[in-house]
KOLGU-4560 file (N, C-alpha, C; in nm, 3 decimals, padded with zeros to 5 digits):
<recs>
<n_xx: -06.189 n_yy: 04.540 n_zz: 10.768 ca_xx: -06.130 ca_yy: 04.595 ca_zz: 10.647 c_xx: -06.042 c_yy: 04.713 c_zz: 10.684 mol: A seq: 1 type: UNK>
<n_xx: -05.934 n_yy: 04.733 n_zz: 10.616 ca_xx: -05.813 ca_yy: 04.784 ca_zz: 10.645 c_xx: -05.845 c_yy: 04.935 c_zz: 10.561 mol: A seq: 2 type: UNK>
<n_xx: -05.894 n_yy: 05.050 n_zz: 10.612 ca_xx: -05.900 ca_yy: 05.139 ca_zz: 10.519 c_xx: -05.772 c_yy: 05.239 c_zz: 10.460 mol: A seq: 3 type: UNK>
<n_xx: -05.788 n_yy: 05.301 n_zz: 10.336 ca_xx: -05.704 ca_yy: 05.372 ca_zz: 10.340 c_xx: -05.699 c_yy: 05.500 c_zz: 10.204 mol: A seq: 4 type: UNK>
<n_xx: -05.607 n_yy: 05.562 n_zz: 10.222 ca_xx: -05.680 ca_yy: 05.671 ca_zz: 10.107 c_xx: -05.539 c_yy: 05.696 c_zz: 10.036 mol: A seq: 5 type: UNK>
<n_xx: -05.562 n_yy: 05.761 n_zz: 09.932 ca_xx: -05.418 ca_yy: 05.833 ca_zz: 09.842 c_xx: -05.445 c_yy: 05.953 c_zz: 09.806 mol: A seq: 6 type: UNK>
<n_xx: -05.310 n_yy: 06.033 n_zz: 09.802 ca_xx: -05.278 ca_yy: 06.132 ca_zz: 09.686 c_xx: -05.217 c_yy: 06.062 c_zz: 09.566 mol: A seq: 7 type: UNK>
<n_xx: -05.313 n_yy: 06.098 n_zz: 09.490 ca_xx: -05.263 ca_yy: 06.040 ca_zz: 09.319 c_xx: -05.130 c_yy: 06.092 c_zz: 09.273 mol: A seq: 8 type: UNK>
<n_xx: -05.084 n_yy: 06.076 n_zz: 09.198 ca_xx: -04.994 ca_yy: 06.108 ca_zz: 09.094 c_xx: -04.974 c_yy: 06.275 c_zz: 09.023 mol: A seq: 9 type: UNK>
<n_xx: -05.116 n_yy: 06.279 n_zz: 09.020 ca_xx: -05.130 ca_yy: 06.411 ca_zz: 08.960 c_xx: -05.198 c_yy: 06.516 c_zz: 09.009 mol: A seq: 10 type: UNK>
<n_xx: -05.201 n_yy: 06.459 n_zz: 09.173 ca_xx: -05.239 ca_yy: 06.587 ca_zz: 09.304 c_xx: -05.139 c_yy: 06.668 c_zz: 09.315 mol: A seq: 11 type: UNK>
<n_xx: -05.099 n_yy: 06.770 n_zz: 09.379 ca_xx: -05.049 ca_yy: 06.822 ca_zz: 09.482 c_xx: -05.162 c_yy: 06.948 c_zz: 09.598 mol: A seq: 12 type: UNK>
<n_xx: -05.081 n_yy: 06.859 n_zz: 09.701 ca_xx: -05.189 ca_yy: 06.924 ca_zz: 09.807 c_xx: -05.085 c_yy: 06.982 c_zz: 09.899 mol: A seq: 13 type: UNK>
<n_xx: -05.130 n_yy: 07.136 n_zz: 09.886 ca_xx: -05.074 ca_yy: 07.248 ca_zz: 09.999 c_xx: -05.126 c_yy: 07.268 c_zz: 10.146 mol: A seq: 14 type: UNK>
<n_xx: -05.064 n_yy: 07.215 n_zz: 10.258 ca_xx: -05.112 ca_yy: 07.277 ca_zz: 10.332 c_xx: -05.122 c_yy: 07.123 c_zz: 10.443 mol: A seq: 15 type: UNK>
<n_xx: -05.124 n_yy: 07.135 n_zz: 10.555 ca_xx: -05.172 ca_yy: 07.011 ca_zz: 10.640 c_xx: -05.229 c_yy: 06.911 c_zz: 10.572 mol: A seq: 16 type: UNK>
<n_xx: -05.188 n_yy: 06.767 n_zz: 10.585 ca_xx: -05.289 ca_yy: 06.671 ca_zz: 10.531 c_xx: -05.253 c_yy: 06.593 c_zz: 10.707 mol: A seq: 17 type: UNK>
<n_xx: -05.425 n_yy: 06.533 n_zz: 10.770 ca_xx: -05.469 ca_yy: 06.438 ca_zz: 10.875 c_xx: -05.529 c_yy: 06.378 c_zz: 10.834 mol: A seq: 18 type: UNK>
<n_xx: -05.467 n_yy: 06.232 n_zz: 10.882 ca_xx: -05.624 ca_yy: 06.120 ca_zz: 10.876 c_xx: -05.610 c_yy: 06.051 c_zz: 10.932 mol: A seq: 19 type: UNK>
<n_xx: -05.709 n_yy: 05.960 n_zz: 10.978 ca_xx: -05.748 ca_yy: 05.851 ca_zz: 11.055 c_xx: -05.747 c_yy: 05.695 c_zz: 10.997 mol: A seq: 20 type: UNK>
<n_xx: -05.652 n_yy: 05.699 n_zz: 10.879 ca_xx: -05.653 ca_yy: 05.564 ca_zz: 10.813 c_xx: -05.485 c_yy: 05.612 c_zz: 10.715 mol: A seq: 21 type: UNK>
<n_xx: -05.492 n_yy: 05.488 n_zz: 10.697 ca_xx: -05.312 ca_yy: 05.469 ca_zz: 10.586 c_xx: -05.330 c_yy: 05.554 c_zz: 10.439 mol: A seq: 22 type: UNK>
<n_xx: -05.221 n_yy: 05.626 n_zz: 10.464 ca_xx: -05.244 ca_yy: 05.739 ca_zz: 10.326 c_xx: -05.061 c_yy: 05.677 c_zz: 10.232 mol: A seq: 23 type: UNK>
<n_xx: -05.146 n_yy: 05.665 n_zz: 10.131 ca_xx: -05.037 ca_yy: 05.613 ca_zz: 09.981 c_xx: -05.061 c_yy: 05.741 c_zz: 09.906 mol: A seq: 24 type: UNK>
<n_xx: -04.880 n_yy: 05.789 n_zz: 09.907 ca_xx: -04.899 ca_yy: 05.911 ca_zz: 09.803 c_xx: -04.818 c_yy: 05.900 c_zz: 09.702 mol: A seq: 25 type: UNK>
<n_xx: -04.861 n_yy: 05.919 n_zz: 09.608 ca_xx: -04.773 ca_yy: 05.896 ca_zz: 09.456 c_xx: -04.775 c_yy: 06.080 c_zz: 09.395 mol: A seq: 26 type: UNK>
<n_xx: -04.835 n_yy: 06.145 n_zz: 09.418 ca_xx: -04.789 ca_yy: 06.298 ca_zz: 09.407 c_xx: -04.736 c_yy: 06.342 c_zz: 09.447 mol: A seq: 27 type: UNK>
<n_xx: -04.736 n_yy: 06.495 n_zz: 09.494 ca_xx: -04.661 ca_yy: 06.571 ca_zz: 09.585 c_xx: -04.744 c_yy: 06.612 c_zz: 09.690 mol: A seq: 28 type: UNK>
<n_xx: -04.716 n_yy: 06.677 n_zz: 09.810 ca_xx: -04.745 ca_yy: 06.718 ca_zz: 09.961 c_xx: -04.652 c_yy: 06.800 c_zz: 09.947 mol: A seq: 29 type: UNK>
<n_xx: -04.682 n_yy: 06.943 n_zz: 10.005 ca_xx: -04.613 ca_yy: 07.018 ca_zz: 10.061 c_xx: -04.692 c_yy: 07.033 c_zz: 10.220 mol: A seq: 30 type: UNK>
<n_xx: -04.621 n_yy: 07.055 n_zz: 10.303 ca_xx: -04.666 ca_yy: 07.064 ca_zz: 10.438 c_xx: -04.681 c_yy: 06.985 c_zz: 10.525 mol: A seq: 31 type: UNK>
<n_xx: -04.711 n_yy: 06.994 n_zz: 10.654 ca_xx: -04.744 ca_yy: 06.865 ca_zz: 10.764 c_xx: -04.827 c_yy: 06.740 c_zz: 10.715 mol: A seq: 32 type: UNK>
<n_xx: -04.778 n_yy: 06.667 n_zz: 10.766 ca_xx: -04.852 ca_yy: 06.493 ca_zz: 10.739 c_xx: -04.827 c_yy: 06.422 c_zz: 10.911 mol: A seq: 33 type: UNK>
<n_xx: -04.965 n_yy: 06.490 n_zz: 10.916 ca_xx: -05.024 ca_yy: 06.362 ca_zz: 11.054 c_xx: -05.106 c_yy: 06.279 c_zz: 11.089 mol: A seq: 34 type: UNK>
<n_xx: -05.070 n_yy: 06.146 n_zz: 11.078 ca_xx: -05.129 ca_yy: 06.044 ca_zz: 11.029 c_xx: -05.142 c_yy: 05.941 c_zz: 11.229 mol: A seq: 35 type: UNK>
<n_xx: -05.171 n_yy: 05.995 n_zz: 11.290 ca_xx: -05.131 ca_yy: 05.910 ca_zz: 11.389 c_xx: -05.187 c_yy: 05.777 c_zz: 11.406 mol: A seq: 36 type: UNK>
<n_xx: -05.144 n_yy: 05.657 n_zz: 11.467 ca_xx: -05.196 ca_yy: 05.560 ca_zz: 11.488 c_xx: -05.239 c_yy: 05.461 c_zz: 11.339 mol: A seq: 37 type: UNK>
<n_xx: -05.161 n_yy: 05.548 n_zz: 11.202 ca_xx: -05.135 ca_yy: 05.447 ca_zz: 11.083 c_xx: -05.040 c_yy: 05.462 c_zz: 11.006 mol: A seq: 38 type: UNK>
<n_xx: -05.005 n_yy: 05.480 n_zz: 10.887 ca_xx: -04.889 ca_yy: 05.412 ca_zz: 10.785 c_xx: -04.904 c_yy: 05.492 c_zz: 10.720 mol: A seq: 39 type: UNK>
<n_xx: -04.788 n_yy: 05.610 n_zz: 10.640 ca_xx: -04.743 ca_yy: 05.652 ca_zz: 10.569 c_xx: -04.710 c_yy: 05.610 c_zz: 10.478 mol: A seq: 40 type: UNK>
<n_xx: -04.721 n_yy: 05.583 n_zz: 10.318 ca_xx: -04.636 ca_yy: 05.549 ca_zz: 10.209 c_xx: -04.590 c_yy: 05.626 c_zz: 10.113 mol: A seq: 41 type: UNK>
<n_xx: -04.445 n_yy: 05.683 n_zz: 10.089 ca_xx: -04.460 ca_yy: 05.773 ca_zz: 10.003 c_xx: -04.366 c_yy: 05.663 c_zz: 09.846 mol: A seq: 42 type: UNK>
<n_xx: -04.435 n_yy: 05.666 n_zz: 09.789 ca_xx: -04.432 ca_yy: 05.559 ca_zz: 09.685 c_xx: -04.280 c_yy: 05.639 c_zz: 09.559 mol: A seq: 43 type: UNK>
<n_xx: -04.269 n_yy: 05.555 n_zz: 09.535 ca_xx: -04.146 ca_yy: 05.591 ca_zz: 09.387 c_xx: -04.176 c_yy: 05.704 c_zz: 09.313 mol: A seq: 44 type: UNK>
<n_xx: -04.111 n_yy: 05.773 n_zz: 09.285 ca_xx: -04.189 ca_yy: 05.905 ca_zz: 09.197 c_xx: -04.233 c_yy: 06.024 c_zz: 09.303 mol: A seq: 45 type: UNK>
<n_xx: -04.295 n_yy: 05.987 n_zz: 09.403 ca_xx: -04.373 ca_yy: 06.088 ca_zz: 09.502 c_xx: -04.270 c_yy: 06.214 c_zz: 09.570 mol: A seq: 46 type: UNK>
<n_xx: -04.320 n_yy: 06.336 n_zz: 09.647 ca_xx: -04.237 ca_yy: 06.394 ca_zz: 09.665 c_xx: -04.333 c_yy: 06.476 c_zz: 09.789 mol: A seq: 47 type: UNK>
<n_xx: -04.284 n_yy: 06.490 n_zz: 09.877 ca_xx: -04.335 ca_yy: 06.533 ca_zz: 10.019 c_xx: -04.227 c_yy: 06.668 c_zz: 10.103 mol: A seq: 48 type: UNK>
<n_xx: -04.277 n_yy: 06.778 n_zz: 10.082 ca_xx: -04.172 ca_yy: 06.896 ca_zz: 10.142 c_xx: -04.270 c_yy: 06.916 c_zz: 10.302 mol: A seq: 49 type: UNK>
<n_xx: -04.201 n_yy: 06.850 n_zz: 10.355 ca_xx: -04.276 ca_yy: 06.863 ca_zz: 10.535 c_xx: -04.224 c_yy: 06.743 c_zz: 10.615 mol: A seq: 50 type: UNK>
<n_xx: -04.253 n_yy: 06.795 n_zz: 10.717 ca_xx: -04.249 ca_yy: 06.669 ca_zz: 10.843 c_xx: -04.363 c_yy: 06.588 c_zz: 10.834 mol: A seq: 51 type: UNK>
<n_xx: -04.322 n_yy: 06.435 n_zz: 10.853 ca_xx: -04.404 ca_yy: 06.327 ca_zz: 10.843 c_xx: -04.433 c_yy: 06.268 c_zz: 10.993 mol: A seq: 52 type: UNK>
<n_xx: -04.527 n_yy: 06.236 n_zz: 11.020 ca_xx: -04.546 ca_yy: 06.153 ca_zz: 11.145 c_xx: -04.657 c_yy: 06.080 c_zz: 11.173 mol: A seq: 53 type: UNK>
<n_xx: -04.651 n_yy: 05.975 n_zz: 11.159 ca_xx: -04.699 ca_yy: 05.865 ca_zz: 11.174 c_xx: -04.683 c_yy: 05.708 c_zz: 11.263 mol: A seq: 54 type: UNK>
<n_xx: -04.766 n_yy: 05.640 n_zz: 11.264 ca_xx: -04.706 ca_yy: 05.494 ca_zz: 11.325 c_xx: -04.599 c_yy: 05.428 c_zz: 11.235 mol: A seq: 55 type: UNK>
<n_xx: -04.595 n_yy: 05.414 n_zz: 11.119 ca_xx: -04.506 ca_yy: 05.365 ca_zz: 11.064 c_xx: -04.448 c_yy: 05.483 c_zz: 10.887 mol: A seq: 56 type: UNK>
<n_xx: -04.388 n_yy: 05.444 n_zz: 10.851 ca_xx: -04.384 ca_yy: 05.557 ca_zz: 10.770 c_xx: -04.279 c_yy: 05.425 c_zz: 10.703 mol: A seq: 57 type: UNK>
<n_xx: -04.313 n_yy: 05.425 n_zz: 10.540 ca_xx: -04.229 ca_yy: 05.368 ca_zz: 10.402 c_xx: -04.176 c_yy: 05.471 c_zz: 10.285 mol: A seq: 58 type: UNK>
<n_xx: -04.056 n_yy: 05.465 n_zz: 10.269 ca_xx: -04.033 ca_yy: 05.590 ca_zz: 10.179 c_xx: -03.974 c_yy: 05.523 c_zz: 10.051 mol: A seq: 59 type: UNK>
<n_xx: -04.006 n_yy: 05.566 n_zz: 09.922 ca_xx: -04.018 ca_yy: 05.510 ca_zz: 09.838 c_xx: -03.938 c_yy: 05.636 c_zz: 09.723 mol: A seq: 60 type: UNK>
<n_xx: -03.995 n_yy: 05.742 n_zz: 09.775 ca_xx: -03.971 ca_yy: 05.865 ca_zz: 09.648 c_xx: -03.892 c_yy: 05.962 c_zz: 09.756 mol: A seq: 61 type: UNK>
<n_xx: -03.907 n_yy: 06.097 n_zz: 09.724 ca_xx: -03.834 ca_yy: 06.213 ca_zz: 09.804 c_xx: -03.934 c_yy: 06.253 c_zz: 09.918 mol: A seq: 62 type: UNK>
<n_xx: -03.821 n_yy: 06.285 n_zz: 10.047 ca_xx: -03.906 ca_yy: 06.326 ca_zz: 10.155 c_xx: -03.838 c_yy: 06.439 c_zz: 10.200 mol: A seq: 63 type: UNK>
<n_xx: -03.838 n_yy: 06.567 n_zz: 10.154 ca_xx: -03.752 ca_yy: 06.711 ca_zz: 10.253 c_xx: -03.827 c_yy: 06.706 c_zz: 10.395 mol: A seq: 64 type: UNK>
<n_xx: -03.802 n_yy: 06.726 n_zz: 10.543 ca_xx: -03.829 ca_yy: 06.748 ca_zz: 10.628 c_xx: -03.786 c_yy: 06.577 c_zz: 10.740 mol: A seq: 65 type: UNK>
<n_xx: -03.870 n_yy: 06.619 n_zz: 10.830 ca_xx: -03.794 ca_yy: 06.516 ca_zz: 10.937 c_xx: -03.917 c_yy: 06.396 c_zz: 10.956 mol: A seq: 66 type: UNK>
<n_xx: -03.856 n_yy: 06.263 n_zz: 11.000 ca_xx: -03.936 ca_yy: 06.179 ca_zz: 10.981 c_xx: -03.958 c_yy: 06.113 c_zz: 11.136 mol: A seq: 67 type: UNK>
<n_xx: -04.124 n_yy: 06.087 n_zz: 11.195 ca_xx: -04.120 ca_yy: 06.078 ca_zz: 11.312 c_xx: -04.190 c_yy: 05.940 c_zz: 11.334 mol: A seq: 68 type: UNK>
<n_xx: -04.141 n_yy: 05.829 n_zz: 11.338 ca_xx: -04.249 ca_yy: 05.711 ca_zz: 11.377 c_xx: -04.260 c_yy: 05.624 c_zz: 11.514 mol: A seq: 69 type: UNK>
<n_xx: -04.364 n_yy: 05.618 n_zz: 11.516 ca_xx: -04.424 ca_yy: 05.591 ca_zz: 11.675 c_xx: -04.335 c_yy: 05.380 c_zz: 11.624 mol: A seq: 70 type: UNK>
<n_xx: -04.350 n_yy: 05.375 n_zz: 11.544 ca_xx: -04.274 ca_yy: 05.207 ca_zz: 11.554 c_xx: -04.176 c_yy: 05.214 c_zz: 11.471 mol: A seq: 71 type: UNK>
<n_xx: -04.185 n_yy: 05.257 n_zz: 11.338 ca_xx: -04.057 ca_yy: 05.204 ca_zz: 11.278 c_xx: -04.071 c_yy: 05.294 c_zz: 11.097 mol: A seq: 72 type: UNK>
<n_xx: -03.926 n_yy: 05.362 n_zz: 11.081 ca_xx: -03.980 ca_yy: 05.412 ca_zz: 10.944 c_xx: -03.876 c_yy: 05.330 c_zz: 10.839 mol: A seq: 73 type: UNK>
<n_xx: -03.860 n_yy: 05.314 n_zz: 10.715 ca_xx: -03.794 ca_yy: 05.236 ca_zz: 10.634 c_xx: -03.770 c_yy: 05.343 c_zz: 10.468 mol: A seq: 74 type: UNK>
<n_xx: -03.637 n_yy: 05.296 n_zz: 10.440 ca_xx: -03.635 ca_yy: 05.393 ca_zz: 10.314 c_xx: -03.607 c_yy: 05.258 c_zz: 10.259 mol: A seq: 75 type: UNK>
<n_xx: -03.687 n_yy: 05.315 n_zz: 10.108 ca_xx: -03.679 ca_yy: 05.142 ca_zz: 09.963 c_xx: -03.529 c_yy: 05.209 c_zz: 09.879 mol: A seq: 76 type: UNK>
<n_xx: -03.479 n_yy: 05.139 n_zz: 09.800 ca_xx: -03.388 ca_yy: 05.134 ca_zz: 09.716 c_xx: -03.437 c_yy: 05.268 c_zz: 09.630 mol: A seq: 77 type: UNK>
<n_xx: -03.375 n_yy: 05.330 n_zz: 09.612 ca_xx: -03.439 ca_yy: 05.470 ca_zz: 09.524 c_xx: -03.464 c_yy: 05.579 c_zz: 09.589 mol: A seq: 78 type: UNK>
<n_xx: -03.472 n_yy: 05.583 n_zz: 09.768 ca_xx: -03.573 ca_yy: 05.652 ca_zz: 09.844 c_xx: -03.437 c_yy: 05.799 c_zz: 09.842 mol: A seq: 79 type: UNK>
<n_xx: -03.489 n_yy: 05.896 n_zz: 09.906 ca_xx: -03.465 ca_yy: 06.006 ca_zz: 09.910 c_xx: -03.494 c_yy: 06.091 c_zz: 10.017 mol: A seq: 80 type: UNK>
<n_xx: -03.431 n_yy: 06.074 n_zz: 10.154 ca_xx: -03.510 ca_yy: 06.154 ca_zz: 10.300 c_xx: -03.359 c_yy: 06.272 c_zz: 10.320 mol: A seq: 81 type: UNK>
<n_xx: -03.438 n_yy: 06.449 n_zz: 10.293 ca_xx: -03.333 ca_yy: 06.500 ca_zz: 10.313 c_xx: -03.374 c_yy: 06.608 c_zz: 10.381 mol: A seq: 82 type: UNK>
</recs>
């Protein structure tokens, strides 16, 4: 089983977020996101002020900062990396 966790919609979390499984965020992040060895999603609506780095990284909503993937990152129709 493929685990994985989210920031909701109506989080925002200050400060470092790490984990050891695929993080889907539909809120906001301010700060570092290190996710090594899984998948980033920052979903439609979502909004992330930091550097991202991960194995793969999907951008969906706004991303301020720089984007680092160990395989491959992708922006969706709508996306926003500045």
């Amino acid at each position: 089983m493929h685990e994985r966790a989210g920031v909701g919609s109506t989080l925002v979390i200050k400060g470092e977020l790490t984990a050891q499984e695929d993080i889907v965020i539909t809120g906001r992040v301010e700060g570092l996101i290190n996710v090594n060895g899984h998948r980033v999603m920052v979903e439609a609506g979502a909004q992330v002020a930091g550097d991202v780095t991960a194995t793969g990284i999907v951008v969906g909503g706004t991303v301020t900062g720089s984007l680092t993937a160990e395989e491959r990152h992708h922006a969706q129709a709508g996306a926003a990396v500045l």
